[in-house]
Every structure is written in structure tokens, then in C-alpha cells.
C-alpha positions as CSV (number, residue, x, y, z in Angstrom):
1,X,93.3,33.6,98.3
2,X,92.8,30.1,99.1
3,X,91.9,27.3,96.1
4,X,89.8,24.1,97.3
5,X,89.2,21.3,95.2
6,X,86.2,19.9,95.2
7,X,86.9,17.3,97.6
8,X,89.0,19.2,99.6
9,X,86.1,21.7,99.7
10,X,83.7,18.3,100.7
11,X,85.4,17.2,103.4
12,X,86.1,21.2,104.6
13,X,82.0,21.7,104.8
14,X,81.4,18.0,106.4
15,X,84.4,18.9,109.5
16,X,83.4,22.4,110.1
17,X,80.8,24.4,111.7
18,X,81.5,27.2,110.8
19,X,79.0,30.0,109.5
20,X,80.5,30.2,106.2
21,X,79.1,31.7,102.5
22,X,79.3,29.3,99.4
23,X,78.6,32.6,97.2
24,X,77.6,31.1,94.1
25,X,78.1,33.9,91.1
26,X,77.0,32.8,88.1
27,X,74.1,33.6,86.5
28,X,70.3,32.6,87.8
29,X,69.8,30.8,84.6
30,X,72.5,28.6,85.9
31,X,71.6,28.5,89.3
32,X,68.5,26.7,88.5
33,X,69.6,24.4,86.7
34,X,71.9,23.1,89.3
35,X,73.9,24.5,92.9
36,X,75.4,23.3,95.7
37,X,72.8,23.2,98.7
38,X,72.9,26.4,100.8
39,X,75.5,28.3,98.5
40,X,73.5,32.0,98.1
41,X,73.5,33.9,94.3
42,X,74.4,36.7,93.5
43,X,75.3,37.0,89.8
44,X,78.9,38.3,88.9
45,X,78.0,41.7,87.7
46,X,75.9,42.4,90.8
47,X,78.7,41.5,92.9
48,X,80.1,45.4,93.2
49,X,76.4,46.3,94.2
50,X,76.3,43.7,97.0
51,X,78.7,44.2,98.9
52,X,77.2,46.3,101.6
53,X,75.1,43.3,102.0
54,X,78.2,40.8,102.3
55,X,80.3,40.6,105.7
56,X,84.1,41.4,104.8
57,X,84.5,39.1,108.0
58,X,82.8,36.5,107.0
59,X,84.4,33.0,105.3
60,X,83.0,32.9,101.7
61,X,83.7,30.7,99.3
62,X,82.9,31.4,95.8
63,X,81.4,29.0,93.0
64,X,81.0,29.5,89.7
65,X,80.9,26.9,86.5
66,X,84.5,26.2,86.2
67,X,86.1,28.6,88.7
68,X,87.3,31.4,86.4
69,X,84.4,33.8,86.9
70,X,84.9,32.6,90.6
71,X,88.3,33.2,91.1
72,X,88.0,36.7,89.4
73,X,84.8,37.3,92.2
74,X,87.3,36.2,95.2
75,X,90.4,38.5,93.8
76,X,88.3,41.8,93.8
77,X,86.6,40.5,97.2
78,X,89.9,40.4,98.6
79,X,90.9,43.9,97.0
80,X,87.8,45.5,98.6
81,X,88.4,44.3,102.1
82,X,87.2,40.6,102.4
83,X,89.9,38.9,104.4
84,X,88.7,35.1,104.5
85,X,88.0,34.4,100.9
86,X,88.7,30.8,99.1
87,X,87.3,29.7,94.8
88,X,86.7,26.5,94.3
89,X,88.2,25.2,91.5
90,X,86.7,23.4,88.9
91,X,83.3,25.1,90.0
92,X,80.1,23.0,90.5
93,X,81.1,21.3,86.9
94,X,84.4,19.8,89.0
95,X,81.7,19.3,91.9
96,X,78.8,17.5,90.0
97,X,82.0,15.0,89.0
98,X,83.8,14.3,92.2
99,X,81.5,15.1,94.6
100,X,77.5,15.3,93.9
101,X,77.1,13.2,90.4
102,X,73.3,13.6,90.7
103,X,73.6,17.3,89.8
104,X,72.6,18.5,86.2
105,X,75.5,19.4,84.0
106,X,75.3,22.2,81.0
């Protein structure tokens, strides 16, 4: 599994094209109160129910508050098949400070 920092992860999203999935998994309570822009929730303990609906082929990144919850979410990923899977570290708290500091912290 590959680690991006926040900045790393910036600059990644600003040189690519590619048709990647910020996969945001923390809870919707969270998710409103701030995200990155495009990322797609599903909640951590949906995650095993999703992943019909989730492309194993696919580049997916995975988000969460500080990148624990994430980085479990991109280990079982990578267990059930998904070959292209990164965490960002630090999650969107790590993001709101390096990258975005107009995002609402909690």
C-alpha cells in the first residue's frame, strides 16, 4: 500500500488525470462538516457491503480523520482484491493544515 502526505497527495491530484477515487470513510456526520472536493463516502463499517459497487481496478485513495481508520480501509481493500490502493496520512485533519486551511476542523 502506498502512503501520500498531504502535499504529496496535492501535487499527485493537480499532475494527473487520472480517474481516480478519494474514498472518504468516515462517518457522514464528519463528512458534512468538512471533505475534500470530489472524494465519495462510504462510512467504514459499510465498506465490506460496498465493495460490489467499488472497481478493484480502479486507483482509490482513502481519507479518513487522521488516517488510521483509512489505512485499516486500504489494508482490507488490498486483501479483497483492490490492486491500486494508497491512505493519506494525516487524513483531511493533516489536509485542512497543509493543504486547504479554509476547511472546518473537529
Amino acid at each position: 500500500m502506498q502512503d501520500y502526505t498531504p502535499l504529496e497527495l496535492k501535487a499527485y491530484l493537480d499532475a494527473t488525470d487520472n480517474d481516480l477515487l478519494l474514498l472518504d470513510v468516515r462517518e457522514p456526520w464528519e463528512y458534512a462538516i468538512c471533505h475534500i472536493e470530489g472524494s465519495r463516502l462510504i462510512p467504514m463499517g459499510q465498506i465490506q457491503d460496498a465493495l460490489d459497487d467499488l472497481d478493484a481496478h480502479q486507483e482509490i485513495i482513502v481519507i479518513c480523520h487522521h488516517g488510521r481508520r483509512s489505512e485499516q480501509v486500504a489494508e482490507f481493500l488490498e486483501r479483497s482484491g483492490f490492486n491500486n490502493v494508497a491512505n493519506l496520512t494525516g487524513g483531511i485533519e493533516a489536509w485542512s493544515e497543509d493543504v486547504d486551511p479554509t476547511l472546518a476542523k473537529y
